[in-house]
Residue, then its C-alpha position, 0 to 999 in steps of 0.5 A: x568198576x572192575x580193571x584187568x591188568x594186561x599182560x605185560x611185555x615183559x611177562x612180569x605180572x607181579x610188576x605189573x599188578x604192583x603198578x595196577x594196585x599203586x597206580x596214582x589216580x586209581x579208584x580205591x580197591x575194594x576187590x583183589x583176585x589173584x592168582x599165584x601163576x598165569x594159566x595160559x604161559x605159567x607167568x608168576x604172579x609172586x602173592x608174599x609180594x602182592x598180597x600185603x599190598x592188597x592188604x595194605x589197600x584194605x582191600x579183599x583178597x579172593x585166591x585162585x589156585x587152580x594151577x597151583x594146588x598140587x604143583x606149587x607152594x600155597x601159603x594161606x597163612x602167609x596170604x591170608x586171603x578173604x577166600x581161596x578155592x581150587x578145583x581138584x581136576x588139575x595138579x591135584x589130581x582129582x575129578x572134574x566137579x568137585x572144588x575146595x574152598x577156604x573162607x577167613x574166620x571174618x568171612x565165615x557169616x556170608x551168604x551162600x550162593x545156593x541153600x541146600x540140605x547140607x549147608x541150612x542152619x545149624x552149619x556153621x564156618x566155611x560149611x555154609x557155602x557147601x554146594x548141594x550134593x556134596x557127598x559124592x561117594x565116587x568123586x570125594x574118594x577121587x579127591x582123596x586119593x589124589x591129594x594122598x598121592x601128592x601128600x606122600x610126593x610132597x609138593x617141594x618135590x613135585x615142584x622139584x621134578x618139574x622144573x627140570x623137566x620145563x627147563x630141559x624143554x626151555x633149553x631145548x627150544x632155542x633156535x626154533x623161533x619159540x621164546x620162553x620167558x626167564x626162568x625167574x619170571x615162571x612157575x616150574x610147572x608150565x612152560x609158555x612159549x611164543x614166536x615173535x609172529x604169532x602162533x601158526x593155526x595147526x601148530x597144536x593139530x600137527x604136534x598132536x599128530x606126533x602124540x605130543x599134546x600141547x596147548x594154545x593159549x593166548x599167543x602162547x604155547x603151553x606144555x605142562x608136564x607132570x611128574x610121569x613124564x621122562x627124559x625120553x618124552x621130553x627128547x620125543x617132545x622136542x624132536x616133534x617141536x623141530x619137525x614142526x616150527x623150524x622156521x616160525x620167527 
């Protein structure tokens, strides 16, 4: 059986997985996937919570950190996952079709999802779950360079950088009718607002018409900045953000 946990009204995922995890009555858990934010509004998922809990279950653990690596903290030693995996095209800042995966010493005897010429025996540990064609000579350069960069950036930096520029947009939105959730409750990397009524259709075309290229996602409306942005394209944002949702409630 598999149970996804809603969305809460109050945004709190980590509540919200905790009671899922405890719930009275629940079928064991075999399987925990989690993720350290939520893609469509950068809900936080807090895993130094949730992952003892999984744990505790004795349950597997398998990390998405697709919206994380490259932006935000991601401690493998302190989650201890049974695998975590992130494609390389989002915050770090590679090319799409290229992924990395980690697998626990205790899961490094699995099957693989595919057998090809790089990954058949004698490959030992995490090797044997290389896909085919691996050793693309432009995309793992690509790969490279972006985790590099970041590496020279330094992710508490990164992170830093951009939570002042989504909370500058958080501040900036009041009295448009879009609500952000508290600044506890998100991850400094993107931003996820909702008007009460629901998002109008062409709210995304129209900003896009102002060169500001945003998102929707589930009811929300995501912005996600990266490090190139400034003050002025944050000012530019907000300025097309009045044009277009004075009104929505």
């Amino acid at each position: 059986m598999v149970e996804e946990v809603p969305r809460p009204p109050d945004g709190n995922w980590t509540e919200a997985v905790a009671a899922a995890i405890a719930r009275p009555g629940a079928a064991p858990l075999a399987l925990a996937t989690l993720t350290p934010l939520h893609w469509t509004d950068g809900g936080l998922i807090d895993l130094d919570r949730l992952a003892p809990l999984v744990h505790a279950a004795g349950a597997a653990l398998v990390i998405d950190a697709t919206q994380a690596v490259g932006a935000a903290p991601v401690d493998v030693a302190r989650w201890r996952p049974d695998f975590l995996a992130f494609p390389t095209y989002k915050w770090a800042l590679g090319p799409y079709g290229l992924a990395f995966l980690y697998a626990a010493p205790h899961r490094l005897d699995g099957a693989p999802l595919e057998e090809n010429v790089g990954n058949r025996p004698p490959a030992a540990g995490a090797r044997r779950y290389d896909r085919g064609e691996l050793y693309d000579p432009v995309a793992l350069f690509m790969a490279v360079a972006g985790l590099e960069q970041i590496g020279e950036w330094g992710v508490p930096a990164v992170s830093a950088r951009l939570r002042g520029l989504t909370d500058r947009l958080a501040d900036g939105v009041a009295g448009l009718g879009l609500t952000p959730m508290p600044s506890s409750l998100r991850a400094p990397h993107i931003l996820g607002l909702r008007p009460r009524a629901g998002l109008p259709d062409d709210l995304v075309d129209r900003l896009q018409r102002d060169r500001v290229y945003v998102s929707a996602r589930s009811g929300a409306l995501r912005i996600s900045p990266h490090v190139w942005a400034d003050e002025d394209d944050i000012a530019r944002c907000l300025a097309a953000l009045s044009r277009v949702c004075r009104g929505i409630t």
